[in-house]
C-alpha positions as CSV (number, residue, x, y, z in Angstrom):
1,X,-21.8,26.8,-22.5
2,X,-21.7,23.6,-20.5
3,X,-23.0,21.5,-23.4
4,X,-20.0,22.9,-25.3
5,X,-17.7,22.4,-22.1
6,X,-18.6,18.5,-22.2
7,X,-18.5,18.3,-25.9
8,X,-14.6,20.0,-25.5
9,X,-13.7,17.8,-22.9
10,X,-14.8,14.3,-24.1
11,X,-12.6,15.1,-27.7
12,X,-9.9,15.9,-25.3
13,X,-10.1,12.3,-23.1
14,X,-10.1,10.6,-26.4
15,X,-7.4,12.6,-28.3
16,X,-4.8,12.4,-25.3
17,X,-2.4,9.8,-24.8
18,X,-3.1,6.9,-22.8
19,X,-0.8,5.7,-20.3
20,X,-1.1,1.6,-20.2
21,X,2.0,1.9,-17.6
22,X,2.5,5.4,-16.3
23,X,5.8,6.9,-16.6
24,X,8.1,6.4,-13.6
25,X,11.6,6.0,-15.0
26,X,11.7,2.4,-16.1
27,X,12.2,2.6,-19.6
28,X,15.5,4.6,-18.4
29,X,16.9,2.6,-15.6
30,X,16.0,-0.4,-17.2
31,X,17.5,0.3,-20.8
32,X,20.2,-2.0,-21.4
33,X,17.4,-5.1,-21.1
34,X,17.2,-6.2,-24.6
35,X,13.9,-7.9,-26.0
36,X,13.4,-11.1,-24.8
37,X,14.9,-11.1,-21.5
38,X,14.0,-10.1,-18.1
39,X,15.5,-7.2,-16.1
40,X,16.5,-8.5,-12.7
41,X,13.4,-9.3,-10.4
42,X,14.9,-6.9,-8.0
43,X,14.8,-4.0,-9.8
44,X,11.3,-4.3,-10.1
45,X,9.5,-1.9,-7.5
46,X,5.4,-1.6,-8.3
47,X,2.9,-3.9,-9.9
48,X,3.4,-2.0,-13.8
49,X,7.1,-2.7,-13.5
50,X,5.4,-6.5,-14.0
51,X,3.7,-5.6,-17.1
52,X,6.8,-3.8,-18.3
53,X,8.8,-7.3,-17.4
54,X,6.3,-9.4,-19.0
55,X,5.8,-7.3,-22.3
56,X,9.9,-7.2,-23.0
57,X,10.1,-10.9,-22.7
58,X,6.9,-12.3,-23.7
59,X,6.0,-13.1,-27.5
60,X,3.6,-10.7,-28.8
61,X,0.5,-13.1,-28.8
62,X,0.3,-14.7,-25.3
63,X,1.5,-11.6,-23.5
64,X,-2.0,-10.1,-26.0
65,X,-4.0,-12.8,-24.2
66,X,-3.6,-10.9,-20.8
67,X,-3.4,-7.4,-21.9
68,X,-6.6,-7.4,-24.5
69,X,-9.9,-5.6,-24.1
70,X,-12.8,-5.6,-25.3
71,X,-13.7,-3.6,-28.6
72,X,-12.0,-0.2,-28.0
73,X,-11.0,-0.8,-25.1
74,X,-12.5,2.0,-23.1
75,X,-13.3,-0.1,-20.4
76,X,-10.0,-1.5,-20.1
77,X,-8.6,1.8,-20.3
78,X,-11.6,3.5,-17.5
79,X,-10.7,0.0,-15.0
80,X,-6.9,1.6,-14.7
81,X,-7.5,5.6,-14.9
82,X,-10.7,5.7,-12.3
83,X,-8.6,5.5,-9.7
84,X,-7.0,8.8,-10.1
85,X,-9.9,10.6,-10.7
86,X,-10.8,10.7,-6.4
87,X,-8.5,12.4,-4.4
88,X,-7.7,10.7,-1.1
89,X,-8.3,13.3,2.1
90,X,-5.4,12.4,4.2
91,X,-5.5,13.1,8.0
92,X,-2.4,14.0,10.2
93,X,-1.4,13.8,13.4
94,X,-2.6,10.1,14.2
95,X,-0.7,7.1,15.6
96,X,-0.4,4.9,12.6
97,X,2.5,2.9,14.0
98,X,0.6,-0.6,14.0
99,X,-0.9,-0.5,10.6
100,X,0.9,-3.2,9.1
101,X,-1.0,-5.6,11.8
102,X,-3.7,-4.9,11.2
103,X,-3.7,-6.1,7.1
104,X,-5.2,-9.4,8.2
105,X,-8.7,-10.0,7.0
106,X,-11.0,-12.9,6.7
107,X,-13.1,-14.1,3.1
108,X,-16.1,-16.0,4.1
109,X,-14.4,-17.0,7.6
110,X,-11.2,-17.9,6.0
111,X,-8.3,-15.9,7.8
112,X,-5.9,-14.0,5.7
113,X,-2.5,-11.8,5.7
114,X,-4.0,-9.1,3.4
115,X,-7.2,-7.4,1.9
116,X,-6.6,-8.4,-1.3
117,X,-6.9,-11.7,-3.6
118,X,-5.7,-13.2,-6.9
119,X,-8.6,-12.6,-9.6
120,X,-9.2,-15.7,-11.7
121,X,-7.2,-15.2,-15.0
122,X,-7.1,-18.2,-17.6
123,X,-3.9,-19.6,-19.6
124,X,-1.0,-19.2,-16.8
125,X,0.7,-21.4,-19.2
126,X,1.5,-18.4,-21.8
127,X,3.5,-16.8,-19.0
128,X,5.3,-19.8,-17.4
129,X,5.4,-23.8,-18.2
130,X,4.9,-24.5,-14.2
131,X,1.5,-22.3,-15.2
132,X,-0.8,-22.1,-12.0
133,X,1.3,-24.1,-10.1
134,X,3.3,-21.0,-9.3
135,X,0.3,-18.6,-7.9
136,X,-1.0,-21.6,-6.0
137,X,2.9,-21.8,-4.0
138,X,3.5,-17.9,-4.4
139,X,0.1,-16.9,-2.4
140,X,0.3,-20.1,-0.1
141,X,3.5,-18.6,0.9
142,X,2.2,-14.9,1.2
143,X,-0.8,-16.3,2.8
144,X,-3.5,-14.3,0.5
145,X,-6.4,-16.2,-1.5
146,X,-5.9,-17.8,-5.1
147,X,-8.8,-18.5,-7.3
148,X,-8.0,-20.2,-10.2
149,X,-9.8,-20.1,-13.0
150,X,-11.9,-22.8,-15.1
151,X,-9.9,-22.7,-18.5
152,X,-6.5,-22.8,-16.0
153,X,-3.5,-24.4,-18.4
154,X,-3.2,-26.9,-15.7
155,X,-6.1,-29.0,-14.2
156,X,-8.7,-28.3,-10.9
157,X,-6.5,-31.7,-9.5
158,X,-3.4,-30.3,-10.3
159,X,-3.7,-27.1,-9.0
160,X,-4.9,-28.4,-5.8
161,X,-1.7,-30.9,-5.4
162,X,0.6,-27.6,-5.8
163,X,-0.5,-26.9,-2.4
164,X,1.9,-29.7,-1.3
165,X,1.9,-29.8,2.6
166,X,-0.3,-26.6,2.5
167,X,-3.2,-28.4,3.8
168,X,-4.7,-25.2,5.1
169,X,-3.8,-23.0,2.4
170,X,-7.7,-22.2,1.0
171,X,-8.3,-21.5,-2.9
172,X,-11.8,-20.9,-4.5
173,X,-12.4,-22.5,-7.7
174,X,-14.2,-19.9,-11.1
175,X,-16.5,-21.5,-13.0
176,X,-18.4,-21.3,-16.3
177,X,-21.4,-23.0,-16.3
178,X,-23.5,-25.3,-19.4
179,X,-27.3,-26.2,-19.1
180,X,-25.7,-30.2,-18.6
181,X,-26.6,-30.5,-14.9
182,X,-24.4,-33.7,-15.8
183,X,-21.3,-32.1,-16.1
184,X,-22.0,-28.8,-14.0
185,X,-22.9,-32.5,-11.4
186,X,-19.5,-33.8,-12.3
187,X,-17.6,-30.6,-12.3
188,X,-19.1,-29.0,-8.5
189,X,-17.7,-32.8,-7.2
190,X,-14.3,-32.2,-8.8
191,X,-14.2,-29.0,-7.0
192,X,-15.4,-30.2,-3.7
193,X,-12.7,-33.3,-4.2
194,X,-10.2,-30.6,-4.7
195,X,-11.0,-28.9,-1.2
196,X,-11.6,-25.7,-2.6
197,X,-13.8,-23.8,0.0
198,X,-16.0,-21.8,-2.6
199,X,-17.4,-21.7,-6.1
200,X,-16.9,-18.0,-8.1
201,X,-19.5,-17.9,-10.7
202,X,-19.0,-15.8,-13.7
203,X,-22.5,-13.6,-14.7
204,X,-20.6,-11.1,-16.8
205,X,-19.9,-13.3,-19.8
206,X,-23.4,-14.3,-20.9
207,X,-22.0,-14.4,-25.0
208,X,-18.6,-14.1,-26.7
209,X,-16.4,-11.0,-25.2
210,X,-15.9,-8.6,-28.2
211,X,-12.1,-8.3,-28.5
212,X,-10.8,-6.8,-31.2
213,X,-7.5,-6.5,-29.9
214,X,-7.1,-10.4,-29.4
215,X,-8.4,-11.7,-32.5
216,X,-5.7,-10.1,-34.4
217,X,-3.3,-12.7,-32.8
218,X,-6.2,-15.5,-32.4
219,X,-6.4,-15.3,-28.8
220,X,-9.6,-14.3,-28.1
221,X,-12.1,-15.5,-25.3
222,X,-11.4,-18.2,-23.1
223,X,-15.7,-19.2,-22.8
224,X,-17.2,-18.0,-26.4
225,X,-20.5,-19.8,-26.2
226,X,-24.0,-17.8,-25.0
227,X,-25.1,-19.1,-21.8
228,X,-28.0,-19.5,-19.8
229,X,-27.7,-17.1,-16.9
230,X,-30.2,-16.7,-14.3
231,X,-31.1,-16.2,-10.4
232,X,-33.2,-19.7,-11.0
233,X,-30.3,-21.5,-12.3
234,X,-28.5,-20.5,-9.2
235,X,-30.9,-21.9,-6.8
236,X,-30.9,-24.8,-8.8
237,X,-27.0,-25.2,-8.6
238,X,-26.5,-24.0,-5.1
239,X,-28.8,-27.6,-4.3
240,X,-25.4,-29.2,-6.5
241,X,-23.2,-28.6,-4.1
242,X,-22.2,-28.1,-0.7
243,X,-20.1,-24.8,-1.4
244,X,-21.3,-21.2,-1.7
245,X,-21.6,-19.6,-4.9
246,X,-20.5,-16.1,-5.3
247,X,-21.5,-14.7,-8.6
248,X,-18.7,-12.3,-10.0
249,X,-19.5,-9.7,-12.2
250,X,-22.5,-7.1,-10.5
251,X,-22.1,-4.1,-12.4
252,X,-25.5,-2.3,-10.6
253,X,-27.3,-1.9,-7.8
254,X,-29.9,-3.4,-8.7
255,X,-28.3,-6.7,-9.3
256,X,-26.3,-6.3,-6.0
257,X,-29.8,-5.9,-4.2
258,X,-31.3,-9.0,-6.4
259,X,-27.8,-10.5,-5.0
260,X,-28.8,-10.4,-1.8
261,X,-32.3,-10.9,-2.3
262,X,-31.6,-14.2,-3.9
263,X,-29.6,-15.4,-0.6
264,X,-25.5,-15.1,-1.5
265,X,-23.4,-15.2,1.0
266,X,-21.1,-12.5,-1.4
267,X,-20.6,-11.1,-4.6
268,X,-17.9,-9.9,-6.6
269,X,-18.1,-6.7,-8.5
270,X,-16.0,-6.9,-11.6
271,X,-16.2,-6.1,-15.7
272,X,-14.4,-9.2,-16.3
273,X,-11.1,-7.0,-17.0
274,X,-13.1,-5.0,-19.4
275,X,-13.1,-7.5,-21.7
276,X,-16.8,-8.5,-21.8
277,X,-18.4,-5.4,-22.7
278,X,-17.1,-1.9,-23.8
279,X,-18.4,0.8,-21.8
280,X,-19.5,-0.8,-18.5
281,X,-18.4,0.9,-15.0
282,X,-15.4,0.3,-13.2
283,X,-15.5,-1.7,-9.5
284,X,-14.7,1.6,-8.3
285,X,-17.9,3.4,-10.0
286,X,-20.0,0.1,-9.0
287,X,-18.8,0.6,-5.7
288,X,-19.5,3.7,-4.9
289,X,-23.1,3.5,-6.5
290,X,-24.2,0.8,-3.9
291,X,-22.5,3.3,-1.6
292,X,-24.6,6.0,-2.8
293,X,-28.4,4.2,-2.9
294,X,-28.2,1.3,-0.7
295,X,-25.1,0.9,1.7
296,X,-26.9,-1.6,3.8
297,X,-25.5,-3.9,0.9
298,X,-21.9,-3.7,2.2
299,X,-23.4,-5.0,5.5
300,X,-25.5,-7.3,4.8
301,X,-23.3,-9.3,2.6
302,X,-19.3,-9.5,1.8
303,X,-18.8,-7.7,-1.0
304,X,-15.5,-8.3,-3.2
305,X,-13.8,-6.1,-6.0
306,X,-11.5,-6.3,-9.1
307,X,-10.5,-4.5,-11.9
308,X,-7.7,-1.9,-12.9
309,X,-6.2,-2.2,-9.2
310,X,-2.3,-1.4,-9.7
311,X,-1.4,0.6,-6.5
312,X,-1.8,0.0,-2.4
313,X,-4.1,3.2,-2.6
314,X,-7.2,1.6,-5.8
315,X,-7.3,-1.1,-2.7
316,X,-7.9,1.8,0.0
317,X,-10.3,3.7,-2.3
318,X,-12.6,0.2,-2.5
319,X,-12.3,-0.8,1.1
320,X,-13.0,2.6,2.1
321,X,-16.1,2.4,0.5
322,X,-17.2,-1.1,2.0
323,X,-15.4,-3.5,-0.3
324,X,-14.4,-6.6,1.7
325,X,-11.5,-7.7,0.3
326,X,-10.0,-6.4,-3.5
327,X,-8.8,-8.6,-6.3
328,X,-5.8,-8.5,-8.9
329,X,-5.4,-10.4,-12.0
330,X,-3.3,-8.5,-14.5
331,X,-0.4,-8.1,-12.6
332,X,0.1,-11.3,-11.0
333,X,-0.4,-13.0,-14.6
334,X,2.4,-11.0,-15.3
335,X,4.2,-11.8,-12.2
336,X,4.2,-15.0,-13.5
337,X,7.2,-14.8,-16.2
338,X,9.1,-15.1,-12.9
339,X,7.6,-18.3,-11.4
340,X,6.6,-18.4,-7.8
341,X,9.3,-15.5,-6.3
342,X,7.3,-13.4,-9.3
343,X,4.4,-13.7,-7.7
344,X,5.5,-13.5,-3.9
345,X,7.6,-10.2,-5.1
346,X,4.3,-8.7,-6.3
347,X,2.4,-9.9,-3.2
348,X,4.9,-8.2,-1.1
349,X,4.8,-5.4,-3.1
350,X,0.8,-4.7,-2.7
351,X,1.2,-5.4,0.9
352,X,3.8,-2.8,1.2
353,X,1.6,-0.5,-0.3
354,X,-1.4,-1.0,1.2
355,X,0.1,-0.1,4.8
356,X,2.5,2.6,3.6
357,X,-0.6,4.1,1.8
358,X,-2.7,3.8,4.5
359,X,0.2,5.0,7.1
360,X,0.1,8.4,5.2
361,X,-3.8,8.7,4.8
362,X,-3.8,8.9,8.5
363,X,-5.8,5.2,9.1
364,X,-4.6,3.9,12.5
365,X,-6.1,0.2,11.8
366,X,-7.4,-1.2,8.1
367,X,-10.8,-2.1,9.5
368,X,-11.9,1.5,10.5
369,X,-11.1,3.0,6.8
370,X,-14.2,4.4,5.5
371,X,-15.8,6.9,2.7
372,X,-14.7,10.4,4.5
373,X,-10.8,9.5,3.6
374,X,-11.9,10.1,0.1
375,X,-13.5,13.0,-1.7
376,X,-16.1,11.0,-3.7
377,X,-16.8,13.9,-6.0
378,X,-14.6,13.3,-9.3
379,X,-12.1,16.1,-10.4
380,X,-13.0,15.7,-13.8
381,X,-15.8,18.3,-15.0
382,X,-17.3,15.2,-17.4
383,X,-17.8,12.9,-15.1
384,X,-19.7,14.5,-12.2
């Protein structure tokens, strides 16, 4: 009986519709926006309403370039439905009144105004000409972390300069690495010229990602050669450079032990969008495996999430399980289409969200959230 309950139940995931943007009355409000124009920023009210901006405007093969997953996308598809699959166990009757001061965090001793980060996403370009530029000014503004990305449509140098008098706004710089320690040499000095305060290391993207979806349009990865990826080569390029490397993309716990085994001062759990490799966990399932067999981890180091995180609640869920501090990349590339008040509408957005959220879960200050707000066991009969 419960082989044929499982069998029922996993036709039933795959037959059913999927929900890229769930339905919540944009399509009708915003209905007299014809194809190729924006709606009003204004009218915008959650991170999808981005995607929904950005898909109405953009043409058909850069706005593929963000949204593409790899092979089937189940991944993709897991990163954005795992969220709802936890119920949150709200408590009542506490004094919730200060929340929004207590949204401050730090990243690596760097203060911030909010638990959560800009993922590294390639090609701003396809969404704006000013590119980058604009999610440098936008969360320099907002006060959140940036990290751009390697294959950025605008340069490490010229990213930097968009800080403009922001002197103390901090960014950390994604990388993908070759086995030229001259230009890995030459590269780690660009980034330290650039006075970015950290290097993200990609781990998740050891070959090609298999995207079926972006090589329809010929947009497909952004790094498509194999590369040599090891916890050697990263004591080998921590003695490069003066900055900390945080490797992003754990998807166990038994790299997030070898993590901190191996000396990191953090890590970032991600499945590169799910756009590496179908099948692989969300942040949220990573997550809460460390949290399972070894929750030291979440002490020992800082720990960083991304993937699939659309609402002020997928933030709670991670940081309630020990996540440090959560990142976004969709949605902001999205953002984009807008230019810097784009982005500093979805920052304000997520902020919003994240207090109001935590207001009604009954958490009187950010830092004290932990696992018993959530009931860890999933709802769904196929995935406990």
């Amino acid at each position: 009986m419960r082989s044929s309950l499982l069998a029922f139940a996993t036709v039933a995931l795959a037959a059913r519709p999927f929900l890229n943007e769930p339905d919540t009355g944009i399509d009708e409000a915003l209905a007299s926006v014809a194809n190729g124009t924006l709606p009003d920023l204004e009218s915008l009210v959650g991170l999808p309403d981005f995607e929904w901006a950005a898909r109405h405007s953009m043409n058909i093969s850069a706005y593929t370039y963000y949204r593409n997953g790899a092979a089937g996308e189940w991944s993709y598809r897991n990163n954005l439905e795992v969220f709802q699959r936890f119920r949150l166990r709200p408590r009542v009757m506490v004094d919730i009144t200060n929340i929004e001061s207590t949204l401050p965090t730090t990243i690596l001793g760097h203060n911030f105004s909010a638990p959560f980060f800009i993922s590294p996403c390639a090609r701003a370009g396809y969404a704006h000409p000013d590119a980058e530029t604009n999610l440098v000014k936008g969360a320099g503004a907002e006060n959140i972390l940036y990290m751009p990305a390697l294959y950025a449509s605008k340069t490490i140098e010229e990213i930097a300069a968009a800080k403009g008098n922001n002197s103390a706004q901090v960014l950390f710089q994604q990388v993908y690495l070759t086995d030229n320690d001259t230009d890995t040499k030459a590269l780690f000095a660009r980034i330290e010229k650039s006075g970015s305060k950290a290097i993200i290391m990609t781990v998740d993207s050891a070959a090609d990602g298999n995207r079926h979806r972006a090589k329809r349009y010929g947009v497909g990865s952004a790094d498509s050669s194999y590369s040599y990826l090891t916890w050697d080569l990263y004591h080998k390029l921590s003695n490069m450079t003066t900055l900390p490397i945080i490797p992003k993309g754990i998807q166990t716990v038994e790299d997030a032990r070898l993590a901190v085994e191996n000396g990191v001062k953090a890590f970032m759990i991600s499945n590169h969008g799910g756009r590496q490799l179908d099948t692989t966990p969300s942040s949220l399932e990573v997550a809460l495996e460390i949290h399972n067999e070894d929750p030291e981890i979440f002490k020992k180091v800082e720990v960083y999430a991304d993937g699939g995180v659309r609402y002020g609640a997928d933030v709670l869920k991670l940081l309630a399980l020990g996540v440090k501090a959560v990142g976004v990349g969709r949605p902001f590339m999205f953002s984009n289409v807008y230019g810097v008040d784009g982005v500093k509408k979805a920052i304000e957005l997520l902020k919003h969200e994240v207090a109001i959220d935590a207001a009604n879960l009954g958490v009187a200050d950010l830092k004290k959230i932990g696992p018993q707000y959530v009931d860890w066991r999933s709802t769904n009969a196929w995935f406990s």
